[in-house]
C-alpha positions in Angstrom: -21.3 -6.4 8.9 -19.5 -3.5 10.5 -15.8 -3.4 8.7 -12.9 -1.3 7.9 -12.6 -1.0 4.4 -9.5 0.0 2.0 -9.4 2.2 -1.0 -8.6 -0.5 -3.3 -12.1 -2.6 -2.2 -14.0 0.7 -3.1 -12.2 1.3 -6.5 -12.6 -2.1 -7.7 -16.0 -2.2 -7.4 -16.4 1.2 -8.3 -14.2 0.3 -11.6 -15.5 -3.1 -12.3 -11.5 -4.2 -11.9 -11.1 -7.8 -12.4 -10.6 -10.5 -11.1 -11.9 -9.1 -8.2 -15.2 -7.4 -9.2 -17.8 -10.6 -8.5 -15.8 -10.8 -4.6 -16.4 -6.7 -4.2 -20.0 -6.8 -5.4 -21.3 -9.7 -2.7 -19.0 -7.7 0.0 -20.7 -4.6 -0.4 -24.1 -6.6 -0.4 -23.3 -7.7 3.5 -22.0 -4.5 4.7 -24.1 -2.2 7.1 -21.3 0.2 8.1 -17.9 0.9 6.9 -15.3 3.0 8.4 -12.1 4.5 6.9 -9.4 6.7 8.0 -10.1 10.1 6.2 -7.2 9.8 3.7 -9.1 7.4 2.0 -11.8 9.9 -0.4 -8.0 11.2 -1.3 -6.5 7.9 -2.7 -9.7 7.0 -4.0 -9.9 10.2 -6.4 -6.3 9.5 -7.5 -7.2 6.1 -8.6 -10.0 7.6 -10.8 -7.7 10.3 -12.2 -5.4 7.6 -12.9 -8.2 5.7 -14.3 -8.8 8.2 -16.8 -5.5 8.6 -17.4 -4.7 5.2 -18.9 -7.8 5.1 -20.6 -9.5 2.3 -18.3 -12.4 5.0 -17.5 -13.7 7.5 -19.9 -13.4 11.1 -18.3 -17.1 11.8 -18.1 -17.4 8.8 -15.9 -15.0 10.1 -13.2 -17.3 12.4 -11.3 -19.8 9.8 -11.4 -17.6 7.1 -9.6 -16.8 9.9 -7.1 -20.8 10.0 -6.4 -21.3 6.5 -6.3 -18.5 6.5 -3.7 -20.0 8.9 -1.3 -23.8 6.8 -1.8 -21.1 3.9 -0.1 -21.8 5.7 2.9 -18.3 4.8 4.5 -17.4 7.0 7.3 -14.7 8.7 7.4 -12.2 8.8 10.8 -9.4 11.8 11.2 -6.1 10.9 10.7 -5.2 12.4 14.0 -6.2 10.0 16.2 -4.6 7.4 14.1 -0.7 9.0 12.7 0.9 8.3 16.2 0.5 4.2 16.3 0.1 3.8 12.6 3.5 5.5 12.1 5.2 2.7 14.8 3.0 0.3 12.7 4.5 1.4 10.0 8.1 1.3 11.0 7.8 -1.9 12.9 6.6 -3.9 9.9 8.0 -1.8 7.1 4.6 -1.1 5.7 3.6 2.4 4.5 1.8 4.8 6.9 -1.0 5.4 4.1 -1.4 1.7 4.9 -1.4 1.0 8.3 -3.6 4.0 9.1 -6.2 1.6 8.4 -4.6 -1.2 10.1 -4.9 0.8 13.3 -8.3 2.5 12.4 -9.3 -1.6 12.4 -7.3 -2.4 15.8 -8.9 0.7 17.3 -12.1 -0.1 16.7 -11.9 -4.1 16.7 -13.0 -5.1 13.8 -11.6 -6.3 10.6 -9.7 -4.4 7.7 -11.4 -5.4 4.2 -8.8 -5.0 1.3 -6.6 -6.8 -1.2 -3.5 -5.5 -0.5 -1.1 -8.5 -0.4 1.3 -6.8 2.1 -1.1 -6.1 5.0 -3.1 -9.5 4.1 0.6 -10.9 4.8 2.1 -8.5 7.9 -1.2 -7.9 9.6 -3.0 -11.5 9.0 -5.2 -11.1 12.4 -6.8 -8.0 11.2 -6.2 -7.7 7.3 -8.6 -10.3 5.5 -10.1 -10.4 1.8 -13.5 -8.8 1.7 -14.9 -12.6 0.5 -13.4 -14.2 3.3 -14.6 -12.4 6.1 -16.1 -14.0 8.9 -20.1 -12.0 9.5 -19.8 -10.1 12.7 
């Protein structure tokens, strides 16, 4: 499966973060590519840090999870090609630019956006979808 994916797919799997760990695991399984809009190795290296930071993840783990993040092999896409119609995204649905820069990454590119985020899953239902309920393209 070719897919957009969001930060919070890759840190729960990278983190073992329930109750979503088991749906995350048989995602990964079926994907062949993965693309992302740049700002995305940013996020996910504040979640790790904050990880750390409430104890969830010991520190000598974080650079690890970074690793095992880059093995994911998701692509990364400039944010430049994307600010423009993910900031009238953003102010037409009052969703956060972080956000819909993958929401447009995904319209761009047709193909669906994989993440748990219960705002896009709700403004954006025809391209936002749960990573264990996407359809196989």
């Amino acid at each position: 499966m070719t897919v957009i994916v969001d930060t919070n797919v890759v840190a729960y799997y990278l983190l073992g973060t329930e109750p979503f760990v088991d749906e995350v695991r048989q995602f990964w399984q079926t994907v062949a590519e993965a693309w992302a809009p740049a700002h995305w190795e940013a996020e996910l290296a504040n979640a790790i840090w904050m990880a750390i930071r409430t104890g969830v993840l010991p520190r000598e783990e974080g650079h690890q999870k970074l690793d095992m993040a880059a093995r994911l092999g998701i692509q990364s896409v400039s944010i430049r090609s994307l600010w423009q119609p993910a900031l009238t995204r953003a102010l037409d649905s009052d969703a956060a630019v972080y956000d819909t820069l993958f929401v447009e990454l995904a319209a761009q590119r047709h193909l669906f956006l994989a993440t748990f985020d219960k705002n896009l899953l709700t403004k954006f239902p025809e391209i936002a979808k749960r990573p264990g309920t996407l359809p196989p393209n």
